[in-house]
C-alpha positions in Angstrom: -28.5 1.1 6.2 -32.2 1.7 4.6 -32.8 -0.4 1.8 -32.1 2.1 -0.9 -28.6 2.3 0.8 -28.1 -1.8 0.6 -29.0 -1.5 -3.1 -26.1 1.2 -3.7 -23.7 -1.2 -1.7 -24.3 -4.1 -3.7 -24.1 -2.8 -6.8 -20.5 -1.8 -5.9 -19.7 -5.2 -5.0 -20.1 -7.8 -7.1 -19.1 -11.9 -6.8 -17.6 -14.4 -8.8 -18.6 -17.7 -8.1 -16.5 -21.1 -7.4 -18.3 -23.5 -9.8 -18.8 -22.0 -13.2 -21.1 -25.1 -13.8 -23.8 -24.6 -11.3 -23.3 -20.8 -10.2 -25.3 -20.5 -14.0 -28.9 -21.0 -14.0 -29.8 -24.1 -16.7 -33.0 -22.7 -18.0 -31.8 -19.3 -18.5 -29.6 -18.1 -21.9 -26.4 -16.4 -22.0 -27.9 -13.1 -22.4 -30.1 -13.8 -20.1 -28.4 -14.5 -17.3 -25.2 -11.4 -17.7 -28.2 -9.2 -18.0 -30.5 -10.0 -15.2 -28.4 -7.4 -12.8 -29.8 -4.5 -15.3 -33.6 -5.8 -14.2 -32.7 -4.7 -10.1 -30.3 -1.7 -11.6 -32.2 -0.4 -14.4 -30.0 3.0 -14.7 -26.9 1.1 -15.8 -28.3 -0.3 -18.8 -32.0 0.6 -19.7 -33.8 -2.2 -21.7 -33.2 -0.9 -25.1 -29.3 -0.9 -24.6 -29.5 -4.2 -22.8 -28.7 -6.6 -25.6 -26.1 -4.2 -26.7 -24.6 -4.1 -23.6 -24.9 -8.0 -22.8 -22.6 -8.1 -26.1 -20.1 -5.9 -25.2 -19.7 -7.6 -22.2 -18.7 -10.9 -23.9 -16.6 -9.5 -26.0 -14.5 -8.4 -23.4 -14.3 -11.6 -21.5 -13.2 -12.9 -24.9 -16.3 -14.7 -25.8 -17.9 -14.9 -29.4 -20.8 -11.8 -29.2 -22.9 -13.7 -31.1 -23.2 -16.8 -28.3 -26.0 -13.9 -26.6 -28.6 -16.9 -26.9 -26.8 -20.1 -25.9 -27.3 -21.7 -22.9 -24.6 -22.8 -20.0 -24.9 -26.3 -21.3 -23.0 -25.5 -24.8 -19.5 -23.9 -23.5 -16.8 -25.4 -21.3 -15.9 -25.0 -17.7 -13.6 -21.8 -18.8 -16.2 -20.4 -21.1 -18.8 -20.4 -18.1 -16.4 -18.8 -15.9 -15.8 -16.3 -18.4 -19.5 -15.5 -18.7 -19.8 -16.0 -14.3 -17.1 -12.9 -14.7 -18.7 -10.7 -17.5 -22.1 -11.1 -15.0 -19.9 -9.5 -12.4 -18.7 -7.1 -14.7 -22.5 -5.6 -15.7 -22.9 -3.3 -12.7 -19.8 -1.6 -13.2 -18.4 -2.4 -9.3 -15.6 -1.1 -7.4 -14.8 -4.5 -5.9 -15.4 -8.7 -6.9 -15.0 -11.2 -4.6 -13.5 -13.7 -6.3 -14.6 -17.1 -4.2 -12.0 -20.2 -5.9 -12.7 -18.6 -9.3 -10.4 -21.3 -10.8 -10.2 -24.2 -8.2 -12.3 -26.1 -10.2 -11.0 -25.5 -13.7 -7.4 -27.3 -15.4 -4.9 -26.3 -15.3 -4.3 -24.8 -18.4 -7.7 -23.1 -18.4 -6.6 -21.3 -14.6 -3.8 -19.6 -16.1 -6.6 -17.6 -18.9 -9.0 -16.5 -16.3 -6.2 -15.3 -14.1 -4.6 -13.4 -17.0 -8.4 -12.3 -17.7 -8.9 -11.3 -14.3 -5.6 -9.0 -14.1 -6.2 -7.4 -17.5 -9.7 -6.6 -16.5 -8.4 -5.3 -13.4 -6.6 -3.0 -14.8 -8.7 -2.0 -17.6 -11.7 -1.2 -15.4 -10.0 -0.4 -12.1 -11.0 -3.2 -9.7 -10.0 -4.4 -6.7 -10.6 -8.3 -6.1 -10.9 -10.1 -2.8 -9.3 -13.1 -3.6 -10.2 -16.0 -2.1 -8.2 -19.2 -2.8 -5.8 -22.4 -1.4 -3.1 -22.3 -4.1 -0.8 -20.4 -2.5 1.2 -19.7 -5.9 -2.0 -18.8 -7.5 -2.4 -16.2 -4.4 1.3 -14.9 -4.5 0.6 -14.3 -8.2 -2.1 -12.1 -8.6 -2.4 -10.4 -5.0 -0.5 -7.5 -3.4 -1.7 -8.0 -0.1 -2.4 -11.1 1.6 -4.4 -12.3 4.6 -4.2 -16.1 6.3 -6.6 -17.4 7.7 -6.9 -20.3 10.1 -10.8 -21.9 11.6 -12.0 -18.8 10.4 -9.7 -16.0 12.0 -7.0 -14.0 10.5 -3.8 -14.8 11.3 -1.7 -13.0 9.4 -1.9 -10.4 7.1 1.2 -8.3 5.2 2.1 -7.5 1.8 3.2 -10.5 -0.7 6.8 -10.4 0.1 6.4 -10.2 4.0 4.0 -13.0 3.7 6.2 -15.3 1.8 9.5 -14.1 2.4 8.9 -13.0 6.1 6.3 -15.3 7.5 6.0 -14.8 11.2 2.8 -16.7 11.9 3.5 -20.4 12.8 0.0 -21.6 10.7 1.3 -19.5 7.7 5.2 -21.4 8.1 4.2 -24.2 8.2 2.0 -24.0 4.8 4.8 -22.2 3.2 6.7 -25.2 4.2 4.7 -27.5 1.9 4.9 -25.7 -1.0 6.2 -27.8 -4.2 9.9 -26.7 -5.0 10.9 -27.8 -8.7 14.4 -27.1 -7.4 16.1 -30.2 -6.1 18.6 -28.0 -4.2 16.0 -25.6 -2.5 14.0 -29.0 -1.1 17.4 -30.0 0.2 18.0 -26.3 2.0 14.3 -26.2 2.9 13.1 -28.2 6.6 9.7 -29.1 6.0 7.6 -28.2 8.9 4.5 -31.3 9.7 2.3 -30.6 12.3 0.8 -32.8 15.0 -2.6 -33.7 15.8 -5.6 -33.2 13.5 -7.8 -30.2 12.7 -9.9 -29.0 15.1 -14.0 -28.3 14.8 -14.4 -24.8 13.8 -17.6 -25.2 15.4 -15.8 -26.0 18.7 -12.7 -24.3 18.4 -9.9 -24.4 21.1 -9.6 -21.9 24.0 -7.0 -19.1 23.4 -5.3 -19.2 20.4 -7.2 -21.5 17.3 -3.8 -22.8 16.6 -2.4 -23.9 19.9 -3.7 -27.5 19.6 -0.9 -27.9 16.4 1.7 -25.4 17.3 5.2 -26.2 18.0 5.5 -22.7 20.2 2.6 -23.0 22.6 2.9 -22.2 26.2 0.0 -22.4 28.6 -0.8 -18.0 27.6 -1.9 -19.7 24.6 -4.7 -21.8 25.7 -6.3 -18.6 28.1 -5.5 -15.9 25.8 -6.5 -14.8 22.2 -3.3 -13.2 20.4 -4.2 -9.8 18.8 -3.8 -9.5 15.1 -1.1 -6.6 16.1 2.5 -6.1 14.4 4.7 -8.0 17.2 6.7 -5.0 19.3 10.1 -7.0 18.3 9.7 -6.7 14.1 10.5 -3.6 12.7 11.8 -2.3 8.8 9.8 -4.0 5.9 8.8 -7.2 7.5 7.1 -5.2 10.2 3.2 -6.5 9.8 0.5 -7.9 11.3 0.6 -11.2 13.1 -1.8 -13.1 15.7 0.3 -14.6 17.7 2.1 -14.2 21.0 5.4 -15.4 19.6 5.6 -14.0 16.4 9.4 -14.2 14.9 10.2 -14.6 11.2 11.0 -17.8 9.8 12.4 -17.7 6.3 11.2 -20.3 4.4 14.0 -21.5 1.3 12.1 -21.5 -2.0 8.7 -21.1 -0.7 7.8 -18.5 -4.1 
């Protein structure tokens, strides 16, 4: 793409950033800093509409207007996430990757922004790449859902065949580990632990990424990389996409 073409691309896609304490520049103010994507897209918002705008844009994330002039420094770890997300907001995009936008907030705090994050979504018609660990958090707030393991998909289906119908060994076994308040589903539920340690993703294994740690592997794995490919043997509505050459659903007992 020609510059002018990267331009257009980026202002349809639009990030929200892990750690709402130093994804904020220090020096810069509040209005400052959810404006500064008007100064590279100048036809969104031109500079007499720019405070205005800046405004509007707090109020929305459910911020006090009138903190336009503060600095990072003066709100909490949710406030600055709130104004990470109104920064995203300011081009108008189609899609925000959302990289651990709560990871490192409490508890309490994770459940606003998510709530934010789904009413905004709705509101403005976004689509969010979600990128996170908690797989409850995940379950929650996407429809579909991709697992990934040393940097390769594994897995990728709706949120019901991924947690109801996992078929991937990698995405069992997480599933596996998942919390259950309910005494009676840990009892019904065999916890999956696997062997050995993580290997380099700078030096990953041969074939398969998972074959080092899988309970399934056969010496195919270690020569041949599985396609991410709905397995020939699934069909109905936990047909999806799986890489691995043994794919089979495992229910996993209170894994939601």
């Amino acid at each position: 793409r020609s510059g002018a073409g990267l331009k257009a691309v980026r202002r349809n896609i639009q990030m929200v950033f892990q750690d709402p304490y130093t994804s904020l520049n220090p020096r810069m103010t509040v209005g400052d800093i959810i404006g500064e994507p008007f100064e590279i897209h100048p036809e969104v918002a031109p500079k007499g509409d720019r405070r205005k705008a800046v405004q509007d844009l707090l109020d929305v994330v459910g911020l006090n207007p009138e903190y336009i002039n503060r600095y990072p420094h003066q709100f909490s770890g949710g406030q600055r996430q709130r104004i990470g997300i109104a920064r995203g907001l300011a081009l108008k995009p189609e899609v925000i990757i959302c990289d651990e936008p709560v990871s490192a907030l409490d508890v309490s705090v994770q459940a606003q922004v998510i709530n934010l994050l789904e009413q905004l979504q709705s509101e403005f018609r976004l689509s969010y790449m979600f990128i996170a660990h908690d797989l409850s958090i995940v379950r929650h707030i996407s429809d579909r859902v991709g697992v990934m393991y040393l940097g390769k998909l594994v897995e990728i289906g709706t949120e019901d065949q991924i947690y109801s119908h996992p078929t991937h060994p990698y995405t069992q076994a997480l599933l596996s580990a998942v919390p259950v308040p309910d005494p009676t589903g840990r009892e019904q539920r065999e916890r999956i632990l696997l062997s050995g340690d993580l290997p380099s993703p700078a030096n990953p294994p041969s074939g398969c990424r998972f074959r080092t740690r899988c309970w399934k592997a056969e010496e195919r794995c270690s020569t041949e990389v599985p396609l991410l490919a709905v397995p020939s043997a699934l069909t109905g509505p936990a047909a999806h996409e799986s890489a691995c050459h043994f794919a089979e659903v495992r229910d996993v007992i209170g894994a939601g």
